[in-house]
DSSP file (Angstrom, degrees, kcal/mol; ACC not computed):
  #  RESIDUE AA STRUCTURE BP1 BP2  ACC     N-H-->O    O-->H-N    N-H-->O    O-->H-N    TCO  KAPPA ALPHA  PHI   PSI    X-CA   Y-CA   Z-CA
    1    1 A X              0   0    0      0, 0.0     3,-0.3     0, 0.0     0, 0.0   0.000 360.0 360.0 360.0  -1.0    6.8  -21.7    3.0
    2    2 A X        +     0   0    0      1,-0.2     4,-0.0     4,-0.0     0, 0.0   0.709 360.0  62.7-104.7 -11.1    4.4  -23.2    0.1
    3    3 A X  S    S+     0   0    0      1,-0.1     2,-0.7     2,-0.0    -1,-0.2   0.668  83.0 107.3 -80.7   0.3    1.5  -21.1    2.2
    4    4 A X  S    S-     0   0    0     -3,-0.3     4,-0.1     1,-0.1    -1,-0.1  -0.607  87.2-108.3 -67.4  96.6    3.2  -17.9    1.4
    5    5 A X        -     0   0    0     -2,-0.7     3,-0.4     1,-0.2    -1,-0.1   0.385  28.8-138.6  18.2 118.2    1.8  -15.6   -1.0
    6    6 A X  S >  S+     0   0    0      1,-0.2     3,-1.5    -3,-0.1    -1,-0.2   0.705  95.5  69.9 -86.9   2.1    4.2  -16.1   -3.8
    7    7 A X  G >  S+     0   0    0      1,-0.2     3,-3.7     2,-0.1    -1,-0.2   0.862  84.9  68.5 -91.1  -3.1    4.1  -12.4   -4.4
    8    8 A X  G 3  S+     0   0    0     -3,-0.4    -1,-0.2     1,-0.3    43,-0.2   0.264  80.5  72.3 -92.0  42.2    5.8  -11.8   -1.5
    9    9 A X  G <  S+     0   0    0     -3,-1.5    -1,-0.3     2,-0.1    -2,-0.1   0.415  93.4  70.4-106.4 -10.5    8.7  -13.3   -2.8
   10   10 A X  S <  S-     0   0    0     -3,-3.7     2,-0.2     1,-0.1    -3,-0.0  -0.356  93.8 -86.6-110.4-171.0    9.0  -10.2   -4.9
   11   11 A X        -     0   0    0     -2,-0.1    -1,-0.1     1,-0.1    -2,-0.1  -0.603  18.6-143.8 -84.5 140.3   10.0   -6.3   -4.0
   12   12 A X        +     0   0    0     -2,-0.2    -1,-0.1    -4,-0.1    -4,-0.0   0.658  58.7 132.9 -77.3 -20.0    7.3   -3.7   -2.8
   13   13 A X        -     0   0    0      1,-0.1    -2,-0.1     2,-0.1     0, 0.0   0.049  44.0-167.1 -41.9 146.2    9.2   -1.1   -4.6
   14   14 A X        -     0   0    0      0, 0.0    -1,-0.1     0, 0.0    -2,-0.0  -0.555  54.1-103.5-144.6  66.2    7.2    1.1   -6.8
   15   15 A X  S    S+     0   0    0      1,-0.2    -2,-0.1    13,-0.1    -3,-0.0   0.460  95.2 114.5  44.8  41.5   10.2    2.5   -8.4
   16   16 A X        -     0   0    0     10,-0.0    12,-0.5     0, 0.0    -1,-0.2  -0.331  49.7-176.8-144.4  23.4    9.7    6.2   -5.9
   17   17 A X        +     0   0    0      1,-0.1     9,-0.0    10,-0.1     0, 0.0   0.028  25.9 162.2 -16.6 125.5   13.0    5.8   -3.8
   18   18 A X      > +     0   0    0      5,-0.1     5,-0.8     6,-0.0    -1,-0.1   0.436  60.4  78.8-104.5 -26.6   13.5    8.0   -1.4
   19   19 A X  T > 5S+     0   0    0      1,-0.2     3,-0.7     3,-0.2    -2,-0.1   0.368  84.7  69.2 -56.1 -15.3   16.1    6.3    0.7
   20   20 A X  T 3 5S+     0   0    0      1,-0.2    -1,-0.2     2,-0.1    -3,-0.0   0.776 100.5  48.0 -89.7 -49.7   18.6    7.4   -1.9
   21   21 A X  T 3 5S-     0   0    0      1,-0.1    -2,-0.2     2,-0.1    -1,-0.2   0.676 130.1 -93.9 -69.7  -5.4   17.9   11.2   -0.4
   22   22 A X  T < 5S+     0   0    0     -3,-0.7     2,-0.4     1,-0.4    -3,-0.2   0.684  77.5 141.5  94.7   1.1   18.3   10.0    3.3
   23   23 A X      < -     0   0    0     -5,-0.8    -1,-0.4     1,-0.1    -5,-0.1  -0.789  43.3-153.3 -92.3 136.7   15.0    9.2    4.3
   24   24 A X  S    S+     0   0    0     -2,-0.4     9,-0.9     8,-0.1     2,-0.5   0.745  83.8  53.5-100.4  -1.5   14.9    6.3    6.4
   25   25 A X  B    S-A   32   0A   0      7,-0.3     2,-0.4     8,-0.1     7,-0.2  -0.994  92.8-127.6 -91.9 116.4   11.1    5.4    5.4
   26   26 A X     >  -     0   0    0      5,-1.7     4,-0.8    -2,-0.5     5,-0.1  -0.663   8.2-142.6 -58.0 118.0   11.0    5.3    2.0
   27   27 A X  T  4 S+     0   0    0     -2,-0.4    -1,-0.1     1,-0.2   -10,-0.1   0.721  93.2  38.3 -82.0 -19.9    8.2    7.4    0.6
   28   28 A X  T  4 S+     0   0    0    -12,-0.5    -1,-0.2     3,-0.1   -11,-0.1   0.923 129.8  24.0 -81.9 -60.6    7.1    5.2   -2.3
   29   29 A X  T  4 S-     0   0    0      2,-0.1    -2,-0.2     1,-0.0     3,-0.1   0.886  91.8-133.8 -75.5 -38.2    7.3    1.6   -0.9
   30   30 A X     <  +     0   0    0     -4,-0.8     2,-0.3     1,-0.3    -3,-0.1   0.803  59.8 139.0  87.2  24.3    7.0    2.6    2.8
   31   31 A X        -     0   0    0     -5,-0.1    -5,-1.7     1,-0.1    -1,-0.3  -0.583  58.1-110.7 -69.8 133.7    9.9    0.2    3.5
   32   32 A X  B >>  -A   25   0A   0     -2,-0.3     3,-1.8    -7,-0.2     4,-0.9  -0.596  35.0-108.1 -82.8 168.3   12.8    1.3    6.1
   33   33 A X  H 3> S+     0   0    0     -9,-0.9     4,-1.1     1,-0.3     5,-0.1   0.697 118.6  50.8 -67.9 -37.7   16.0    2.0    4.5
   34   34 A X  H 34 S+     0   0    0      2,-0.2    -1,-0.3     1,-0.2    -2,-0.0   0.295 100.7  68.8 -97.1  24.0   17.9   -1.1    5.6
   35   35 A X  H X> S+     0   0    0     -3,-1.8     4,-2.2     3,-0.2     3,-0.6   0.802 104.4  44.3 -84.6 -51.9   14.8   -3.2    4.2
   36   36 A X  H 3< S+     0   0    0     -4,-0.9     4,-0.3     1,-0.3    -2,-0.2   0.739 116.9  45.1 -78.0 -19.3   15.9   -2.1    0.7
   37   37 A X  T 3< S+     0   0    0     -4,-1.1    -1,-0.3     1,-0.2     4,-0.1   0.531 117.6  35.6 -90.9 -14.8   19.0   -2.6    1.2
   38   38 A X  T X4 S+     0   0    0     -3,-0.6     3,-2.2    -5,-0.1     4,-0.5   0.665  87.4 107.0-112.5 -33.8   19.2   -5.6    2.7
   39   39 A X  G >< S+     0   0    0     -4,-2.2     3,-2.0     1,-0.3    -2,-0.1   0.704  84.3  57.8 -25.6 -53.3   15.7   -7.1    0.3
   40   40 A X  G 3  S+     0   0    0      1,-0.3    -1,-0.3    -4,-0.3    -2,-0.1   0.787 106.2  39.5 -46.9 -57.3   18.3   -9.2   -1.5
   41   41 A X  G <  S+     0   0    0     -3,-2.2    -1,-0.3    -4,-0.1    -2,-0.2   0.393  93.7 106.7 -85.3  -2.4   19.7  -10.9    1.0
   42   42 A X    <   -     0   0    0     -3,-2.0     2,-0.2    -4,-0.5    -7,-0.0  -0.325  60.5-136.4 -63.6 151.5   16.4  -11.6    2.9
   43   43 A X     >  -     0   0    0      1,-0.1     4,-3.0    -2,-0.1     5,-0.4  -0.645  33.3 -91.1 -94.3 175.2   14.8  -15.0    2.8
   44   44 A X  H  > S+     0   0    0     -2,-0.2     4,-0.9     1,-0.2     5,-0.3   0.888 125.3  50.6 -56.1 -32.0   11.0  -15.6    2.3
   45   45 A X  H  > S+     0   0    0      1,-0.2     4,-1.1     2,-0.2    -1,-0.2   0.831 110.5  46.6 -82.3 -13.5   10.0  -15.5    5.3
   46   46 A X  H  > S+     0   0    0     -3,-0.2     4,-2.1     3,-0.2    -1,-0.2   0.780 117.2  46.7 -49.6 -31.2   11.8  -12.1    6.2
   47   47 A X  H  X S+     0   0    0     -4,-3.0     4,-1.7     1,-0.2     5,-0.2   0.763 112.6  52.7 -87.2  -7.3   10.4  -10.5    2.7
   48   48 A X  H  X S+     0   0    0     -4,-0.9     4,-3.3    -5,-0.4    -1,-0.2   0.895 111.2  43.5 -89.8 -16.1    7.0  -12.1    3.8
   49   49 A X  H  X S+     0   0    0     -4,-1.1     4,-0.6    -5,-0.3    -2,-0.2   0.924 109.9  55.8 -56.8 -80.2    7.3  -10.3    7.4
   50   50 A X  H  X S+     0   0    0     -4,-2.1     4,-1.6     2,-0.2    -1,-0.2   0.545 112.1  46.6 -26.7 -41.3    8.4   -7.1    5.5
   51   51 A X  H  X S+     0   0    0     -4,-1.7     4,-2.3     1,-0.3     5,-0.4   0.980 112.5  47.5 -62.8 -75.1    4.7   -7.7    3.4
   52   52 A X  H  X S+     0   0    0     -4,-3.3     4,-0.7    -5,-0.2    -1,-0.3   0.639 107.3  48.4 -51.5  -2.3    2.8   -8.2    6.1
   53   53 A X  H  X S+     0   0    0     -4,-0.6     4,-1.3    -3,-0.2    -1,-0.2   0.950 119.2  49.9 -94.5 -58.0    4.0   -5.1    8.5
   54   54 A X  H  X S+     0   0    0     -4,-1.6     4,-4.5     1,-0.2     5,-0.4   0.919 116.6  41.9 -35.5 -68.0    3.3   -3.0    4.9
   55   55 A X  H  X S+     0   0    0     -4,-2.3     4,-2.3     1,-0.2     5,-0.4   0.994 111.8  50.2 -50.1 -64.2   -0.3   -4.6    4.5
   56   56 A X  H  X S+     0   0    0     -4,-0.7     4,-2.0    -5,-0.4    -1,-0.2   0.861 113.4  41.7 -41.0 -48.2   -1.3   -4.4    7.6
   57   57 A X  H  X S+     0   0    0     -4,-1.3     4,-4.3     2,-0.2    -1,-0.2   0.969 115.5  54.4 -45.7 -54.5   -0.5   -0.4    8.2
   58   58 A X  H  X>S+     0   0    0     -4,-4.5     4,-2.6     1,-0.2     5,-0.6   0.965 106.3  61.3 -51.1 -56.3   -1.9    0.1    4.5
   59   59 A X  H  X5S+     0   0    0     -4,-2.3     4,-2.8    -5,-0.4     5,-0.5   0.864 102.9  42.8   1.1 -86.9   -5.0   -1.8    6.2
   60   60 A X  H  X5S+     0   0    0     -4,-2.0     4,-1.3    -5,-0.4    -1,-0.2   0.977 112.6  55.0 -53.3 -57.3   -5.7    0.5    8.5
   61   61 A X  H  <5S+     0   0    0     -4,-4.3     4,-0.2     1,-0.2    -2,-0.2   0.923 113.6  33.1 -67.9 -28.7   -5.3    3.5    6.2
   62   62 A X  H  X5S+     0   0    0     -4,-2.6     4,-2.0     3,-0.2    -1,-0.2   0.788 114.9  54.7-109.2  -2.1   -7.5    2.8    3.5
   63   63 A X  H  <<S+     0   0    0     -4,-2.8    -3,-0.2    -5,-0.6    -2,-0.1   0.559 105.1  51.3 -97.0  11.7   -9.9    1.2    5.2
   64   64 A X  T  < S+     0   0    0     -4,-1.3    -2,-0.1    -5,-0.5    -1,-0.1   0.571 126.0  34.5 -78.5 -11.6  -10.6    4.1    8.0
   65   65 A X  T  4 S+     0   0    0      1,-0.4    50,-1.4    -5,-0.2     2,-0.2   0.868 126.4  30.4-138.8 -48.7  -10.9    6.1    4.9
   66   66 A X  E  <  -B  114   0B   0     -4,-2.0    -1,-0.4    48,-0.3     2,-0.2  -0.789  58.0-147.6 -93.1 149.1  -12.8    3.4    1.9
   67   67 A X  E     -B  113   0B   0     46,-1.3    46,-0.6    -2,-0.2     2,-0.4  -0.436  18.5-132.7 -67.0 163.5  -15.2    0.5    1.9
   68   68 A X  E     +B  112   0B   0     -2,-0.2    44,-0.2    44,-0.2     3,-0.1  -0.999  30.9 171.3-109.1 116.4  -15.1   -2.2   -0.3
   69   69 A X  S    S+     0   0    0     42,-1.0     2,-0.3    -2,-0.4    43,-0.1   0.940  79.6  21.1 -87.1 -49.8  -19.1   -2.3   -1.2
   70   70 A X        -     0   0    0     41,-0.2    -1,-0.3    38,-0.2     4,-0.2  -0.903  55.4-170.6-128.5 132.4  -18.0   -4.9   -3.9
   71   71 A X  S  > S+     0   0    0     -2,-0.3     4,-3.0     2,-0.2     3,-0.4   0.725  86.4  52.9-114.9 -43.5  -15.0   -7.1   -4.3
   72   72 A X  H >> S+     0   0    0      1,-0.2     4,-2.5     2,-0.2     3,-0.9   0.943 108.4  49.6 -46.5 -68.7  -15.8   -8.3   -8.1
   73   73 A X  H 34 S+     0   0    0      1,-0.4    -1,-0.2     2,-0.3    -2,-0.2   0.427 108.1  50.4-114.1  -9.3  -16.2   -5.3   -9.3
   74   74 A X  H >> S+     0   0    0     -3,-0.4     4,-2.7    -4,-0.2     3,-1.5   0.869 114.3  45.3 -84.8 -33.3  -13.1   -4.1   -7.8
   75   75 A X  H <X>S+     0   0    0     -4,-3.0     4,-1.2    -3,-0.9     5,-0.6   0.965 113.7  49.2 -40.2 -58.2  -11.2   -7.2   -9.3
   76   76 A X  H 3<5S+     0   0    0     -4,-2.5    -1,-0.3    -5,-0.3    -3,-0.2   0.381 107.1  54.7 -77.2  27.0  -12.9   -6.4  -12.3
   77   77 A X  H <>5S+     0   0    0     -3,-1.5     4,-3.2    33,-0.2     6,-0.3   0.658 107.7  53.9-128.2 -73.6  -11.6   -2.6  -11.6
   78   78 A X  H ><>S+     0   0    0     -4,-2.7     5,-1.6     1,-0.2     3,-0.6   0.879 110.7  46.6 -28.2 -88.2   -7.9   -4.0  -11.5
   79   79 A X  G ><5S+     0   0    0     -4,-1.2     3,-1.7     1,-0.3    -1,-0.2   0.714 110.4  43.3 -43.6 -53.9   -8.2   -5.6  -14.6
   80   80 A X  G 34<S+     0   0    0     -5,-0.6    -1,-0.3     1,-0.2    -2,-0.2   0.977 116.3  48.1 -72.7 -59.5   -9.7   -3.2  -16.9
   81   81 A X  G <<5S-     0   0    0     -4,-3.2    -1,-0.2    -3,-0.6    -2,-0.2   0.253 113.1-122.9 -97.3  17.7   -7.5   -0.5  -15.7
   82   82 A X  T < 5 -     0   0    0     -3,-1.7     2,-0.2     1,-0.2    -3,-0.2   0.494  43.3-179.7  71.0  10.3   -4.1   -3.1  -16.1
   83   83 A X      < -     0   0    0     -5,-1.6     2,-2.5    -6,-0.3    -1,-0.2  -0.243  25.9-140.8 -46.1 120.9   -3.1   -2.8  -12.6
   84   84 A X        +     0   0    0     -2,-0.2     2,-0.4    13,-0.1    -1,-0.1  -0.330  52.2 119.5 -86.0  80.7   -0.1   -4.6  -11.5
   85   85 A X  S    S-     0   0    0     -2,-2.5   -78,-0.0     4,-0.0    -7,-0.0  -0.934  76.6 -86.2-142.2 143.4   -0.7   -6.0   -8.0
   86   86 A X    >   -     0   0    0     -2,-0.4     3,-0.9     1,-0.1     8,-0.1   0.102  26.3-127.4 -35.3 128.4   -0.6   -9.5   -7.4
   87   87 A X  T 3  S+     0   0    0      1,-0.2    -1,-0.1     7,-0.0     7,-0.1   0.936 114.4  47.1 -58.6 -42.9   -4.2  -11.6   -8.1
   88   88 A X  T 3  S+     0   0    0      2,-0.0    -1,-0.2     0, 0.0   -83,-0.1   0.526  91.6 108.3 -61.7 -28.5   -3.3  -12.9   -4.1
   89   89 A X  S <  S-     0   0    0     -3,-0.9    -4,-0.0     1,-0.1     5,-0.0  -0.165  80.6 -63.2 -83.1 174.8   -2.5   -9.7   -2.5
   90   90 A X    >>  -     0   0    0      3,-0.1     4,-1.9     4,-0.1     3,-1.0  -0.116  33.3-128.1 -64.7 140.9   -4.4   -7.6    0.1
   91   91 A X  H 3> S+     0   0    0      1,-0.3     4,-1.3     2,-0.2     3,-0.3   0.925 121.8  47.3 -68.3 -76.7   -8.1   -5.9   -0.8
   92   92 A X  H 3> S+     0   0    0      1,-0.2     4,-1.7     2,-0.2    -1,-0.3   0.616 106.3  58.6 -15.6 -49.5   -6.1   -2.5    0.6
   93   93 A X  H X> S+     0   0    0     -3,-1.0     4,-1.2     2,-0.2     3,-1.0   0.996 113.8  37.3 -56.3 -71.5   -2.9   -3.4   -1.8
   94   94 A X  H >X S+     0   0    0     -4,-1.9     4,-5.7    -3,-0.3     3,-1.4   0.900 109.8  58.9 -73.4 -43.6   -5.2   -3.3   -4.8
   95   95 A X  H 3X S+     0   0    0     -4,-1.3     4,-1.6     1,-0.3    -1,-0.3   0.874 111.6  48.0 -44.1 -48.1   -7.6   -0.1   -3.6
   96   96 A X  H << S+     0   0    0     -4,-1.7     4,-0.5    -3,-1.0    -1,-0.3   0.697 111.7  48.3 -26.0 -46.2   -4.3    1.9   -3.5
   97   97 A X  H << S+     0   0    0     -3,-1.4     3,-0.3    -4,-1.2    -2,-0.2   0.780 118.7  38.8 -83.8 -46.8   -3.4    0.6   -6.8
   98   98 A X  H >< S+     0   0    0     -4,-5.7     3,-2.0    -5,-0.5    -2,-0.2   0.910  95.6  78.9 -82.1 -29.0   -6.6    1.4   -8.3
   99   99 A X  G >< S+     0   0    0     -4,-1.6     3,-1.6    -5,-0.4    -1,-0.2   0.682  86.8  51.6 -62.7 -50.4   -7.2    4.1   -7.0
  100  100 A X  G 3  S+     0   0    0     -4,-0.5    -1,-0.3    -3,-0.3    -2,-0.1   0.387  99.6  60.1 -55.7  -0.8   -5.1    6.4   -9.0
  101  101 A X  G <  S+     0   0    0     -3,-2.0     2,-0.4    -4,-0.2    -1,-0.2   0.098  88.2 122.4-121.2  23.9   -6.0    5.6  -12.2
  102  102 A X    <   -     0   0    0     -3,-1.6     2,-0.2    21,-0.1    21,-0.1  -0.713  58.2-130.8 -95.2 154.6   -9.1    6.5  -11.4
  103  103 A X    >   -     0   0    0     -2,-0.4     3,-2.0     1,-0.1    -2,-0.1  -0.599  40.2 -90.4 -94.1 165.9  -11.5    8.9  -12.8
  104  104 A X  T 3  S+     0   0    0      1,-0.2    -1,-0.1    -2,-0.2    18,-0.1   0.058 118.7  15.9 -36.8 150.5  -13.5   11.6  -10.8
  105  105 A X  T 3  S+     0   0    0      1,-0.1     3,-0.3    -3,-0.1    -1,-0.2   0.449 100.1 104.6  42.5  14.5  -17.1    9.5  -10.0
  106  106 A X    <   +     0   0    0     -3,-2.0     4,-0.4     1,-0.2    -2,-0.1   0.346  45.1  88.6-104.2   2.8  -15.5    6.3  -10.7
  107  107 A X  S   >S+     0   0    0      2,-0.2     5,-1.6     3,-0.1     3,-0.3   0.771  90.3  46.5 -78.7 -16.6  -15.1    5.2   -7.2
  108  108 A X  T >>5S+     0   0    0     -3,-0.3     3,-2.0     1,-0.2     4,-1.2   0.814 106.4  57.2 -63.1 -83.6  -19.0    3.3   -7.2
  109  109 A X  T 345S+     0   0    0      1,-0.4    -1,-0.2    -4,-0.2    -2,-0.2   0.300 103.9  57.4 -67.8 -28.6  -18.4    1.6  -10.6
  110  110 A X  T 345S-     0   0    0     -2,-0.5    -1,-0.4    -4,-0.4   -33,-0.2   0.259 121.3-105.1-103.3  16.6  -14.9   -0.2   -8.7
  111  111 A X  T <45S+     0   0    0     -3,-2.0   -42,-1.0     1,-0.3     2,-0.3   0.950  85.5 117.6  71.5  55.1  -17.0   -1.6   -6.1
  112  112 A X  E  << -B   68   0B   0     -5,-1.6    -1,-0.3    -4,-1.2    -2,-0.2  -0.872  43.1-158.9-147.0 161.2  -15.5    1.5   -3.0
  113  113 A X  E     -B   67   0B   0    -46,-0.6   -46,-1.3    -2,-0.3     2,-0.6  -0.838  24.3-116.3-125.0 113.8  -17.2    3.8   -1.5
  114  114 A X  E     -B   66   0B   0    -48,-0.2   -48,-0.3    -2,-0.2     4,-0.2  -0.457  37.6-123.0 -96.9  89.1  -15.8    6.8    0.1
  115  115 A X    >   -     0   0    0    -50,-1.4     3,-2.4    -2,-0.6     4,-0.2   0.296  31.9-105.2 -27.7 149.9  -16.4    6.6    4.3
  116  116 A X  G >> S+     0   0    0      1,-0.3     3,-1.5     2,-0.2     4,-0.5   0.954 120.2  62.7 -48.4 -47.9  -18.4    9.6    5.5
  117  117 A X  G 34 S+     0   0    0      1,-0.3    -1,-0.3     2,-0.1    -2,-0.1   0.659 117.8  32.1 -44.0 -23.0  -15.4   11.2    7.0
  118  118 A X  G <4 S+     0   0    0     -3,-2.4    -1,-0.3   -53,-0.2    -2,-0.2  -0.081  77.6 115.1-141.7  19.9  -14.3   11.3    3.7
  119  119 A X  T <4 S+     0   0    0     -3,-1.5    -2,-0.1     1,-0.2    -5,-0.1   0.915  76.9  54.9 -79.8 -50.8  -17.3   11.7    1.7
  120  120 A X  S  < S+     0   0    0     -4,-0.5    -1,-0.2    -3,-0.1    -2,-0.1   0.807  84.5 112.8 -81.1 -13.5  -16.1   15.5    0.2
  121  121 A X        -     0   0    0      4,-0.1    -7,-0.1    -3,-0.1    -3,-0.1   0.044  61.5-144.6 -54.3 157.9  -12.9   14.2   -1.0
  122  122 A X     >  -     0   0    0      1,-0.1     4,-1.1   -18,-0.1     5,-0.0  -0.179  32.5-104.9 -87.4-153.9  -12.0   14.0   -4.8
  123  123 A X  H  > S+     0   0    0      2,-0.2     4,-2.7     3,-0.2    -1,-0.1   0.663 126.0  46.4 -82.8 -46.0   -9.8   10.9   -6.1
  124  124 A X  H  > S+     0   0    0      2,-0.2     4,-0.7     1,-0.1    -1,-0.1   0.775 111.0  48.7 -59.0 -35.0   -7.1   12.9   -6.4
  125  125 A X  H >> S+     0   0    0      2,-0.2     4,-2.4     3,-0.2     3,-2.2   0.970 114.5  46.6-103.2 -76.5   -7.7   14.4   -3.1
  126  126 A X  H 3X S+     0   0    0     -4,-1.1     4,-2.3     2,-0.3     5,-0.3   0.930 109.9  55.1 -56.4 -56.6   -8.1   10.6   -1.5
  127  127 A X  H 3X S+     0   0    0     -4,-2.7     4,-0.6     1,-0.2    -1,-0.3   0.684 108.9  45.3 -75.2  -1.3   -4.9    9.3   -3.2
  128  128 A X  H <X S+     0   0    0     -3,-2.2     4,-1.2    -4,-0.7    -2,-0.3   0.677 114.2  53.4 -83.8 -33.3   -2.8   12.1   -1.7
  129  129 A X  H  X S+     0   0    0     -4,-2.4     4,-2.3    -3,-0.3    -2,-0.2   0.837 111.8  41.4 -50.1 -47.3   -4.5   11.4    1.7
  130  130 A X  H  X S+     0   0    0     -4,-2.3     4,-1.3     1,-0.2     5,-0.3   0.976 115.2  50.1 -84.8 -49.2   -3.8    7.7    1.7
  131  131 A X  H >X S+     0   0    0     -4,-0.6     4,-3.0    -5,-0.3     3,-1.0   0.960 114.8  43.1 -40.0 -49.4   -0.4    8.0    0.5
  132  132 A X  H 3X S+     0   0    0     -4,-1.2     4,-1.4     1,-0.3    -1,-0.2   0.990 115.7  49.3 -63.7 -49.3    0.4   10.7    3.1
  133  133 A X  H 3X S+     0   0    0     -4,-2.3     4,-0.9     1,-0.2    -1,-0.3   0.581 109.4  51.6 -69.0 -16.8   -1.4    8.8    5.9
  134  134 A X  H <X S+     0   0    0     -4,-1.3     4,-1.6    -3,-1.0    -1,-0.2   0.738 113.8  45.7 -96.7 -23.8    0.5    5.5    5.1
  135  135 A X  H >< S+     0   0    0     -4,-3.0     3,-4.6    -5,-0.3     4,-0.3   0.894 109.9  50.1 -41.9 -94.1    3.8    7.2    5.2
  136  136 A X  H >X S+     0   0    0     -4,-1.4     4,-1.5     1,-0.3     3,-0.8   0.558 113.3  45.6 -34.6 -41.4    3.2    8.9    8.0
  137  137 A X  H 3X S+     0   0    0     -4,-0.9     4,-1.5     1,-0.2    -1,-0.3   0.853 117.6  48.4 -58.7 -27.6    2.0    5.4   10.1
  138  138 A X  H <X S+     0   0    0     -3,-4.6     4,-0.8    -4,-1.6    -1,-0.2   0.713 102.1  55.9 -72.9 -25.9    4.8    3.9    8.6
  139  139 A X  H <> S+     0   0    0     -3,-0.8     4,-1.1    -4,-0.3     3,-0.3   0.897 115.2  48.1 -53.9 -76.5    7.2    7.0    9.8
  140  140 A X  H >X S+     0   0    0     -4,-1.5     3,-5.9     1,-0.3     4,-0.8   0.946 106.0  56.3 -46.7-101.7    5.6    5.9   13.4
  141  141 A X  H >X S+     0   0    0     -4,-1.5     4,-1.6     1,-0.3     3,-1.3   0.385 104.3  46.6   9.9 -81.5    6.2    2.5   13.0
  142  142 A X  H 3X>S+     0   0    0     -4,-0.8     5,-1.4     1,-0.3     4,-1.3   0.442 110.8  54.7 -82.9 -21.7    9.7    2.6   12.5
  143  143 A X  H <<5S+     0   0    0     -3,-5.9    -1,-0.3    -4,-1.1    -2,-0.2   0.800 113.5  44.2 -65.1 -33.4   10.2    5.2   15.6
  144  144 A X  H <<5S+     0   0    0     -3,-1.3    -2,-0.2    -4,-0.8    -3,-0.1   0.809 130.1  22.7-103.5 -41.7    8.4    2.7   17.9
  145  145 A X  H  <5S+     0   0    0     -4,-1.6    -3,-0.2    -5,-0.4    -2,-0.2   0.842 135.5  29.2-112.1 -25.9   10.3   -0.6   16.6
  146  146 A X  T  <5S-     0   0    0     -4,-1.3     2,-0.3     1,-0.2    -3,-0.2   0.882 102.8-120.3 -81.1 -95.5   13.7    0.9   15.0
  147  147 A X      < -     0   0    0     -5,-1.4     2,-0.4     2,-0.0    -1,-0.2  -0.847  28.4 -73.1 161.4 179.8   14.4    4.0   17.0
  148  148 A X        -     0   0    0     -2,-0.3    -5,-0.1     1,-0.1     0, 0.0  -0.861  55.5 -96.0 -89.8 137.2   14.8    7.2   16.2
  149  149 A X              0   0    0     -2,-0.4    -1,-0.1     1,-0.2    -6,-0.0   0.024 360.0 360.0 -74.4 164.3   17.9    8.4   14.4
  150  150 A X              0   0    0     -3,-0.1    -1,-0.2     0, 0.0    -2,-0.0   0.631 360.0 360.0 111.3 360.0   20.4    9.8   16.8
C-alpha cells in the first residue's frame, strides 16, 4: 500500500454529481453510481482500482486528441493557474485540469500541443470534446463490465 499514490486515497469528485439525477455514470467524475456511493466504504486499494480505470480511459482521450511537447512547462502551467490535482497524479489528470482555465493561444506556453485531428479546435471547443469523449468511454465501460440497466 505505501506505493500507492496517496492521492488516491481521496475522491475523484469534482463536485458535478449527476448520479443524484439517475445517471449511472456520473458526468463530472466519470465514476459509476455505486462507486460514489460505496467511496466511503472502499479500502485503498479499491479507491486505487477506481483511479486507475478513471486514468487510464482519460488517457486515451486526451492523448488521441493533445501532446505533451513539454512537461515543465505544464507543471509550471498547474501552478500558476492554482490547479488542484495532485503533484503525483496522471500527465492526462492535470491536461484536463489545466485545460479549462486556459486562455485562447495558451495551449504552447503549457507545454500541449493540439494533435492534427484536432488542430481547428478552440480551448473551449477541446474542453467540451474531452469531457464529452471521456464520458462517453466511460458510458462504454460500464456497459461492457457492469451491464446495462434492465
Amino acid at each position: 500500500m505505501k506505493d500507492l499514490p496517496a492521492y488516491t486515497r481521496t475522491t475523484p469528485c469534482v463536485g458535478l454529481c449527476s448520479t443524484v439525477y439517475g445517471d449511472l455514470v456520473c458526468r463530472g467524475c466519470k465514476r459509476f453510481s455505486h462507486e460514489i456511493i460505496d467511496w466511503n466504504r472502499y479500502d485503498a486499494l479499491a479507491k486505487a482500482a477506481v483511479w486507475q480505470r478513471l486514468e487510464q480511459l482519460l488517457e486515451q482521450v486526451v492523448m488521441a486528441r493533445v501532446e505533451v511537447v513539454s512537461v515543465l512547462a505544464l507543471h509550471a502551467a498547474v501552478e500558476r493557474l492554482q490547479v488542484k490535482v495532485a503533484l503525483d497524479s496522471s500527465l492526462a489528470l492535470k491536461v484536463l485540469r489545466v485545460i479549462p482555465r486556459l486562455e485562447e493561444g495558451a495551449l504552447a506556453a503549457s507545454g500541449l500541443r493540439l494533435r492534427s485531428h484536432c488542430a481547428e479546435l478552440s480551448v473551449k471547443q477541446l474542453r467540451d470534446e474531452l469531457d464529452s469523449a471521456y464520458f462517453e468511454l466511460s458510458c462504454a465501460y460500464h456497459e461492457r463490465r457492469v451491464g446495462a440497466p434492465g
